[in-house]
C-alpha positions as YAML, in Angstrom:
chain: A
units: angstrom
residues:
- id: 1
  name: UNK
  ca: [0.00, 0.00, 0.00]
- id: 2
  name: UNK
  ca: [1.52, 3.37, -0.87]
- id: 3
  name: UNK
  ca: [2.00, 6.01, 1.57]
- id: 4
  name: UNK
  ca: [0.34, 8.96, 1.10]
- id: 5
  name: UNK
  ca: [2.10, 12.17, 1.12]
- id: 6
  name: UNK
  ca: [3.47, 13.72, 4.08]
- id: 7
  name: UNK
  ca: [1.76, 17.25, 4.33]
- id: 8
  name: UNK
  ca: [4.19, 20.00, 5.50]
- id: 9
  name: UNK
  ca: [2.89, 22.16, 8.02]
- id: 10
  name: UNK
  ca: [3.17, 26.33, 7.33]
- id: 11
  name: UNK
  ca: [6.29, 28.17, 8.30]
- id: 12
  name: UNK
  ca: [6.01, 29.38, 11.92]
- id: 13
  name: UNK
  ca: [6.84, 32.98, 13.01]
- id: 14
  name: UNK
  ca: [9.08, 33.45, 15.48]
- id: 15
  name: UNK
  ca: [6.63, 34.28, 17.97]
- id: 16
  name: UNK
  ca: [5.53, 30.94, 17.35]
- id: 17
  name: UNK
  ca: [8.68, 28.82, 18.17]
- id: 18
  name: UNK
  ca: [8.51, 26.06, 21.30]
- id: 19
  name: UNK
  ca: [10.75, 26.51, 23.74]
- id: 20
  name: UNK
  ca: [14.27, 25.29, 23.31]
- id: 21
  name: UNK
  ca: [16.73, 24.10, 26.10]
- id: 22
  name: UNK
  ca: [19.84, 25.72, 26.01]
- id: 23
  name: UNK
  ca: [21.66, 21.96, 25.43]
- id: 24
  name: UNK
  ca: [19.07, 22.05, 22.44]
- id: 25
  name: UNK
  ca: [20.14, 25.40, 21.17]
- id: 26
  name: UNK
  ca: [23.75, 24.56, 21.39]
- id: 27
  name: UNK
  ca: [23.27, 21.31, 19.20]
- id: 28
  name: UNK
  ca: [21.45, 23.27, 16.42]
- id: 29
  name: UNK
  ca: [24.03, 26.14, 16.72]
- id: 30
  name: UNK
  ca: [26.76, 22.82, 16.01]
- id: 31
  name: UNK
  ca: [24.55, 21.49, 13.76]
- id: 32
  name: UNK
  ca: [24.47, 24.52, 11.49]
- id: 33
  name: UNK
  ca: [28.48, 24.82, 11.83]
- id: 34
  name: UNK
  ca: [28.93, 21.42, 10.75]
- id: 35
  name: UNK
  ca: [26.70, 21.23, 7.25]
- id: 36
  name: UNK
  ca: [28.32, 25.55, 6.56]
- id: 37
  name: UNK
  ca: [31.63, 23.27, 6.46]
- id: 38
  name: UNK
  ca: [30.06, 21.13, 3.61]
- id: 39
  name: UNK
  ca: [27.40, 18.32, 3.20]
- id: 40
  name: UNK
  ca: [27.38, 15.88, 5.47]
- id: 41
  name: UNK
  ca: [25.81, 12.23, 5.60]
- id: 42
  name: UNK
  ca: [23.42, 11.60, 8.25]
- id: 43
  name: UNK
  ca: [25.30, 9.04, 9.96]
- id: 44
  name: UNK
  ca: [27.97, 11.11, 10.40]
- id: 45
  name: UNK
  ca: [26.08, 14.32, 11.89]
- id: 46
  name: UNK
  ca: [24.22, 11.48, 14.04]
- id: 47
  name: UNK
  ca: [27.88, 10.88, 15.60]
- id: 48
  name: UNK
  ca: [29.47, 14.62, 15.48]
- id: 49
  name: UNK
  ca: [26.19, 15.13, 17.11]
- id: 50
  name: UNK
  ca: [25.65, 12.64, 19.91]
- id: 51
  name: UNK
  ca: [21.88, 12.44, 18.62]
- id: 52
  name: UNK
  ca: [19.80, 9.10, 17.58]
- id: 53
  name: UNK
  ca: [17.91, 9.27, 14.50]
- id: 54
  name: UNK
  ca: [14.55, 10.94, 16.67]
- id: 55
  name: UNK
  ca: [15.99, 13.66, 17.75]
- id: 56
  name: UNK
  ca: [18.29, 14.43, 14.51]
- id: 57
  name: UNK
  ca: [14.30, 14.70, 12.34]
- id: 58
  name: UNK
  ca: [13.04, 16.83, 15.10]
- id: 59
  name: UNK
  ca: [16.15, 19.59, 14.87]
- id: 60
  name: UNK
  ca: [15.45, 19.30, 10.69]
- id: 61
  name: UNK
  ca: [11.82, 20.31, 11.19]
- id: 62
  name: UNK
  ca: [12.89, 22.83, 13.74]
- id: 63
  name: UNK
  ca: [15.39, 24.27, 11.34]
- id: 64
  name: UNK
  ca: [13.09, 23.94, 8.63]
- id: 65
  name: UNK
  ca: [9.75, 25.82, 10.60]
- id: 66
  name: UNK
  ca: [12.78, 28.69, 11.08]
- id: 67
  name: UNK
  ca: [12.97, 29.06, 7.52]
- id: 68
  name: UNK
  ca: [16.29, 27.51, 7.46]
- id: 69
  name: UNK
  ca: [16.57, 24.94, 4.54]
- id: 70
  name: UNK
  ca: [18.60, 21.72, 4.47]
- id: 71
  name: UNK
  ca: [17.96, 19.70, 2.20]
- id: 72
  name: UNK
  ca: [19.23, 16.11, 1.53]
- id: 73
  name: UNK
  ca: [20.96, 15.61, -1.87]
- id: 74
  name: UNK
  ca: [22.92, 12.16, -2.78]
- id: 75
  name: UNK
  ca: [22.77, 11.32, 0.77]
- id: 76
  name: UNK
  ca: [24.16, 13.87, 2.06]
- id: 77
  name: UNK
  ca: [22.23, 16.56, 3.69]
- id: 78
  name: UNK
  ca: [23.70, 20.92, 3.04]
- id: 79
  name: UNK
  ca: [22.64, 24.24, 4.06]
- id: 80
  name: UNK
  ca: [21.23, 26.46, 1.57]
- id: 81
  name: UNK
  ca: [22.81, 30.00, 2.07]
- id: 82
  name: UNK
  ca: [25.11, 31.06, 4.37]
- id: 83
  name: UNK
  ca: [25.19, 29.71, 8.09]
- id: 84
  name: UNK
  ca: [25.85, 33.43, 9.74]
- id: 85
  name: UNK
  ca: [22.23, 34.37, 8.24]
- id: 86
  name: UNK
  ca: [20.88, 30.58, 9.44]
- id: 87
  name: UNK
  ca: [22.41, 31.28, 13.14]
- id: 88
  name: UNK
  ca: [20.49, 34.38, 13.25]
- id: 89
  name: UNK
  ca: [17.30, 32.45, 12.42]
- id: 90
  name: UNK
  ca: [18.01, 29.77, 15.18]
- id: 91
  name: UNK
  ca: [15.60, 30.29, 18.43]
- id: 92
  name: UNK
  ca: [16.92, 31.65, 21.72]
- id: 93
  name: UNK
  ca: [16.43, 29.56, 24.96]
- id: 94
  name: UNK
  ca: [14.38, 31.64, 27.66]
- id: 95
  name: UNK
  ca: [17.21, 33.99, 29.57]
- id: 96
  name: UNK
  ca: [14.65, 34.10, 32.68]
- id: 97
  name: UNK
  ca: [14.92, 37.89, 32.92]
- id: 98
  name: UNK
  ca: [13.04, 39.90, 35.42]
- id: 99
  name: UNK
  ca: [10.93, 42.39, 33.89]
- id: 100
  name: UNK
  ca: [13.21, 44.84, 34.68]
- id: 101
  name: UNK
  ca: [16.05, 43.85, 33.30]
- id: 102
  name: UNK
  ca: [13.83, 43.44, 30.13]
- id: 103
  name: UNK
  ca: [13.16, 46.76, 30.22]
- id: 104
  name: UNK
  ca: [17.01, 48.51, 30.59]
- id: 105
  name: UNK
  ca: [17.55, 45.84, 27.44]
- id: 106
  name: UNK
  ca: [14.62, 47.17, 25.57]
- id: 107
  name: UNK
  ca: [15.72, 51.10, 25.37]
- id: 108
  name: UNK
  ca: [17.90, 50.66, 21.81]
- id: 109
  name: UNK
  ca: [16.78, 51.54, 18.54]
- id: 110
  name: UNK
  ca: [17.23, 47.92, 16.71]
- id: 111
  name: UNK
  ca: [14.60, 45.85, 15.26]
- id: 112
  name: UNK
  ca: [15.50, 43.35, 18.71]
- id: 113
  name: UNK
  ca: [14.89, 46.35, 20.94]
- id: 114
  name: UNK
  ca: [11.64, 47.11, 19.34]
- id: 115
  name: UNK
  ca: [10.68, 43.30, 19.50]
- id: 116
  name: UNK
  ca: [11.76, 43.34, 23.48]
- id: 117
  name: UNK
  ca: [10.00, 46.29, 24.46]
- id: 118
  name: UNK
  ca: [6.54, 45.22, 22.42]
- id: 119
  name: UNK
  ca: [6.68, 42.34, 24.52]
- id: 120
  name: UNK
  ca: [7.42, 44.53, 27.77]
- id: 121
  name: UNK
  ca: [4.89, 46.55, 26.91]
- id: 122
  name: UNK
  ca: [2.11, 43.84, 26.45]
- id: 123
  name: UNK
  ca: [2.98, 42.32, 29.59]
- id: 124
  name: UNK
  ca: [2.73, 45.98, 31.44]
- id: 125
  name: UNK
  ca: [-0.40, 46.99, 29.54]
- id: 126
  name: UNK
  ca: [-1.91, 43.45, 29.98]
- id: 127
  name: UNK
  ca: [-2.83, 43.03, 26.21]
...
């Protein structure tokens, strides 16, 4: 009986994200550092990585919900683009700031201080 196809789910904003450890974080951060050298064959990331075959499709689709493509070619899977603009797709684990520590980092003028102080200011204005 054939299968029938596997429907991808929409790209995710980054709003959107789970949560993701810190050990998690630092594994895609490696994993991304280890295709920018080149493709790589599963078995090998799988090693490099310290990750069973579960967990290794679970990063993918979290890469790939970040807008971060890596596909698999001749066995081997790559990274489309470069991995500087990938890292800065990756999520960020939770820093467990107080809210006012939020606030002193909000006061910039970058598109991250405008992101951190729309969320300070929902959380003050309770919307």
């Amino acid at each position: 009986m054939a299968r029938k196809p596997r429907q991808r789910r929409p790209p995710q904003r980054a709003e959107a994200y789970k949560a993701v450890t810190a050990e998690r974080a630092g594994r895609l951060y490696r994993l991304l550092k280890l295709l920018g050298a080149g493709p790589q064959t599963r078995t090998k990331l799988l090693r490099q990585l310290h990750l069973d075959i579960r967990g290794f499709y679970r990063d993918l689709e979290l890469l790939r919900d970040a807008h971060i493509e890596v596909p698999l070619h001749g066995q081997r899977y790559l990274l489309t683009g470069k991995v500087g603009d990938a890292i800065a797709r990756l999520p960020f684990p939770d820093p467990h700031l107080t809210l006012g520590q939020a606030m002193h980092l909000a006061k910039g003028r970058t598109s991250a201080h405008r992101k951190l102080k729309s969320q300070v200011n929902r959380i003050i204005r309770g919307k």
